[in-house]
C-alpha positions as CSV (number, residue, x, y, z in Angstrom):
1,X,-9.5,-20.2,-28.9
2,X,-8.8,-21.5,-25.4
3,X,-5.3,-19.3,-24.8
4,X,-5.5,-15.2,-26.3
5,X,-2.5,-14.2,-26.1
6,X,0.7,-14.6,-28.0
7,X,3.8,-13.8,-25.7
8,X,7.0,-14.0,-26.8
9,X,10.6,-12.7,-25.3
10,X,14.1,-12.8,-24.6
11,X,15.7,-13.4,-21.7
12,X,19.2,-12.0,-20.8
13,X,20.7,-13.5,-17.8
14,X,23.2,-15.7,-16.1
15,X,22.6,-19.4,-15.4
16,X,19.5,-19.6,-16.9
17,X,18.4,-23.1,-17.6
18,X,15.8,-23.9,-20.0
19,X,14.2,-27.1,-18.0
20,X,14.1,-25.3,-14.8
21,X,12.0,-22.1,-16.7
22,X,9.9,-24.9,-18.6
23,X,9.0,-26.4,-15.3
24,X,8.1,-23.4,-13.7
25,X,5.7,-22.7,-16.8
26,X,4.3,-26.2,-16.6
27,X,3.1,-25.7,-13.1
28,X,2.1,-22.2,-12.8
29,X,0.7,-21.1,-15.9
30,X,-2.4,-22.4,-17.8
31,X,-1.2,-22.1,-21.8
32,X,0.2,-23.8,-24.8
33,X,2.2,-24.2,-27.5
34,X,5.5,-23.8,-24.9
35,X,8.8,-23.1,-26.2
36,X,12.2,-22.0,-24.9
37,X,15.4,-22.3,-26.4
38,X,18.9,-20.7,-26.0
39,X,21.8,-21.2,-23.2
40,X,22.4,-20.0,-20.1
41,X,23.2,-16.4,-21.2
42,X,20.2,-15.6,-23.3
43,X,16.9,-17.3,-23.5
44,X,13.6,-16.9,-26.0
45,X,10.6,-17.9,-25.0
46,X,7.5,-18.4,-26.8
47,X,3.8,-18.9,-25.0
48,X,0.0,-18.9,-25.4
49,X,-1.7,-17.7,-22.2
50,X,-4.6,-15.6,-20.9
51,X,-2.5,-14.3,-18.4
52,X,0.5,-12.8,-20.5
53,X,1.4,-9.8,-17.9
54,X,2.0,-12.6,-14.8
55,X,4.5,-14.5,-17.6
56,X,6.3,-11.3,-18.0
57,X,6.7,-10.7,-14.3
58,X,8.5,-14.3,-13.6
59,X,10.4,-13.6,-16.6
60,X,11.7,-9.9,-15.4
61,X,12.4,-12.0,-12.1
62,X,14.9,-14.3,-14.5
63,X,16.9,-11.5,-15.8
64,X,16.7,-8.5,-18.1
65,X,14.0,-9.4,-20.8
66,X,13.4,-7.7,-23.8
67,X,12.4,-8.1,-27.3
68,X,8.9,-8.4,-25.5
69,X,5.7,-9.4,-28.5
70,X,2.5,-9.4,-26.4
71,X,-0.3,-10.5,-29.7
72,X,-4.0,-10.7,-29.0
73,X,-4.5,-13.7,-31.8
74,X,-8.4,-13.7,-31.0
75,X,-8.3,-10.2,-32.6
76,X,-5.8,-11.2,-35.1
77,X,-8.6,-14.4,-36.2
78,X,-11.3,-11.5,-36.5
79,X,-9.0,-9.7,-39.0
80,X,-8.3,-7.0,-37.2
81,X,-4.8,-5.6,-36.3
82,X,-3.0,-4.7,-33.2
């Protein structure tokens, strides 16, 4: 499994535009599987990274995020939970 982590979020915010926080992602984080959906009030996003913690930090810049999943799918794959 190349990206770990499972992060997923909202954003809450004003102005927020879903190509400009796509092409932030593109270019400064390695990951996959990229989504982000919503308006300019309130955005979800949804990521595979190694680096989940610096994704929550550009986020928090964005506007008040919460609803924050942070999964660890290499642990998930061994059967364990948490």
């Amino acid at each position: 499994m190349e990206f770990r982590y499972d992060t997923q979020l909202l954003i809450e915010g004003h102005g927020l535009d879903e190509d400009t926080l796509r092409a932030y992602f593109l270019g400064h984080f390695a990951g996959d599987c990229l989504l982000i959906v919503g308006d300019e009030d309130c955005v979800k996003i949804h990521f595979h990274t190694n680096e989940p913690w610096r994704v929550l930090e550009y986020c928090a810049a964005q506007g008040e995020i919460f609803d924050i999943v942070v999964e660890d799918m290499d642990r998930q794959a061994r059967g364990l939970r948490g």
